[in-house]
N, C-alpha and C positions, 0 to 999 in steps of 0.2 A: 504494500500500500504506500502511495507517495506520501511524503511529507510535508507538502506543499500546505498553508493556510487553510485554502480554498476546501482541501479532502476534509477539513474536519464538518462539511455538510454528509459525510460520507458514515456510515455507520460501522465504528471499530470495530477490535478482533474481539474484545468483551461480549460485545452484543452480540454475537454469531457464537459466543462459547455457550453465551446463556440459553439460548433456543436450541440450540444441537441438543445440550443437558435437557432442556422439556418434550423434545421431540426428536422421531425416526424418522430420516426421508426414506423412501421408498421410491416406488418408478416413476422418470419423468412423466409429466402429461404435458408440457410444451418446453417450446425454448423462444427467449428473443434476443435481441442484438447484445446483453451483456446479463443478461438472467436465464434462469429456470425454474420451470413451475415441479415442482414435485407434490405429489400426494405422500403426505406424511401425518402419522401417530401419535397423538398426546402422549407421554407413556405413561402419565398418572393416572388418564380415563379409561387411554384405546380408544379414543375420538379421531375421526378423520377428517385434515383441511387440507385444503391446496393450500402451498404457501412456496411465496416468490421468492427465490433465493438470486439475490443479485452478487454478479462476481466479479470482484475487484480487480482479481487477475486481469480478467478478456482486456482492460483497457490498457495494461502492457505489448498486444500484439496488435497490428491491425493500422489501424485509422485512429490513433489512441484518443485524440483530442473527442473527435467524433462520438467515440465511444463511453469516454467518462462527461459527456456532457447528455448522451442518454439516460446513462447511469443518472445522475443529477436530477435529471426530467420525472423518469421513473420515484424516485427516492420523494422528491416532492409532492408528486400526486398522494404516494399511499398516507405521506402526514397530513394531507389534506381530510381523506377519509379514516383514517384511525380511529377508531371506536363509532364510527359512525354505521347502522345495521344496513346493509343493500338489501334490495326489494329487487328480483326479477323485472327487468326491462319490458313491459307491452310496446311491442313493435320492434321494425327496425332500428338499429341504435342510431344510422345517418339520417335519420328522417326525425330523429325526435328533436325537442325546443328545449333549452337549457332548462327554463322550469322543469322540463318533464322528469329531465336527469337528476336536479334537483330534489324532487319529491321522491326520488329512489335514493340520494345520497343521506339526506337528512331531514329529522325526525320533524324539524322544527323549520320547514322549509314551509312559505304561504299558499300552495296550492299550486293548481292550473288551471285554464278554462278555454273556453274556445278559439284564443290565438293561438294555440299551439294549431291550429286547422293550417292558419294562415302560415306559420314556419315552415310548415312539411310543403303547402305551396311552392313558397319559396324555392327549397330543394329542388322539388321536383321540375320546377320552369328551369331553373340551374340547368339540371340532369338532362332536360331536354332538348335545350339550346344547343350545347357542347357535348352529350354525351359521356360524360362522369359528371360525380354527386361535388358538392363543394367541399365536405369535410374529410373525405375519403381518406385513410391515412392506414398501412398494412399494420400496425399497430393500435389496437382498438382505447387502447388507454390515451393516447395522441390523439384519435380522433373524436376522441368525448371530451377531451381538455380545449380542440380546436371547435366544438361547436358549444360548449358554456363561454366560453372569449369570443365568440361571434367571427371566426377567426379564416377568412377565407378570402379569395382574389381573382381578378377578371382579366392575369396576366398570360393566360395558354393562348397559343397563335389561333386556337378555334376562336376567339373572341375578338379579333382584329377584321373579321367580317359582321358582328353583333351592332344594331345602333345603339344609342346611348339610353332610350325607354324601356328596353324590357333589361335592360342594367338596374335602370331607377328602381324598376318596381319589385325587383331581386333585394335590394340593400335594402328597400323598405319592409319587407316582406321578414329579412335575415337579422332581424335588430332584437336584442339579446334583452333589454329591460321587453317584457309583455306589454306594457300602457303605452309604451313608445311606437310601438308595432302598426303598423298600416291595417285597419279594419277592414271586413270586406265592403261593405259599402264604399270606402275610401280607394280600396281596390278594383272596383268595375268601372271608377270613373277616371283613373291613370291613363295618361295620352297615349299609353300601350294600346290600351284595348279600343278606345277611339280610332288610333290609327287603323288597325284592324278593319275595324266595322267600315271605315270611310272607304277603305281601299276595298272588301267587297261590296257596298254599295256601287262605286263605280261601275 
């Protein structure tokens, strides 16, 4: 492990002695860029969790920088959610609205109501425009951290033929506080869908 300042965000050799001492890993169930997910054993109960074993080494080989700034990423999220109970996800994970992820992080999170309709719009005009989702990220921990940050861009060369209305109505649509979000009434009247209707009138 470096010695660097920076690593003490990093979780010492203490805390990996104390968890090995409470628990048996057992066989993988995944891997990612500087972790592994193992099914492992309480041994006081014989309770069984997944739990992410992140490894300090992987960021000695490789792209190192790359890799202990995943690490980092990673390490951040889980104190984000620590002690907090997860609730199974309803739906797809890239289509839901921060609240939604919200009300499955924490206990004491305001609810949801029917802007999350108008989120998943959003998305899907995305998706449909271009052809992938905006949040889309091979790690799913990244891509729930990139849609509670509202966290996405209209920089892919598919977008350099996009005009700039069904953009609007995309940002309006993708806005991260619910009250701030574009209603749908406020939605049928956007110069997007005018244009539309004028150009089949013609």
């Amino acid at each position: 492990m470096a010695k660097d300042e920076e690593d003490d965000l990093l979780p010492d050799k203490d805390a990996a002695k104390g968890f090995y001492a409470k628990y048996e890993p057992k066989e993988i169930l995944g891997r990612g860029i500087s972790s592994t997910v193992r099914r492992c054993i309480e041994k006081e109960t014989g309770k069984e969790f997944a739990a992410k074993i992140i490894d300090l080494g992987a960021a000695e080989t490789g792209d190192s920088n790359h890799m202990l700034e995943a690490t980092r990423q990673e390490i951040q999220i889980l104190r984000q959610v620590m002690g907090h109970k997860f609730i199974n996800l309803c739906g797809t994970p890239g289509y839901l609205a921060p609240e939604t992820l919200k009300c499955n992080m924490f206990e004491d999170a305001p609810g949801y109501s029917k802007e999350v309709d108008i989120w998943a719009c959003g998305v899907i005009m995305f998706t449909l425009l271009v052809g992938c989702p905006p949040f889309w990220h091979r790690k799913q921990m990244v891509m729930l951290r990139n849609i509670m940050e509202g966290k996405y861009s209209f920089t892919s060369p598919e977008w350099a033929d996009i005009s700039e209305d069904p953009k609007d109505l995309i940002r309006k649509c993708l806005v991260v506080d619910p009250s701030k979000r574009i209603t749908v009434t406020e939605a049928l009247k956007h110069p997007f869908f005018n244009t539309v209707v004028s150009r089949i009138a013609w």
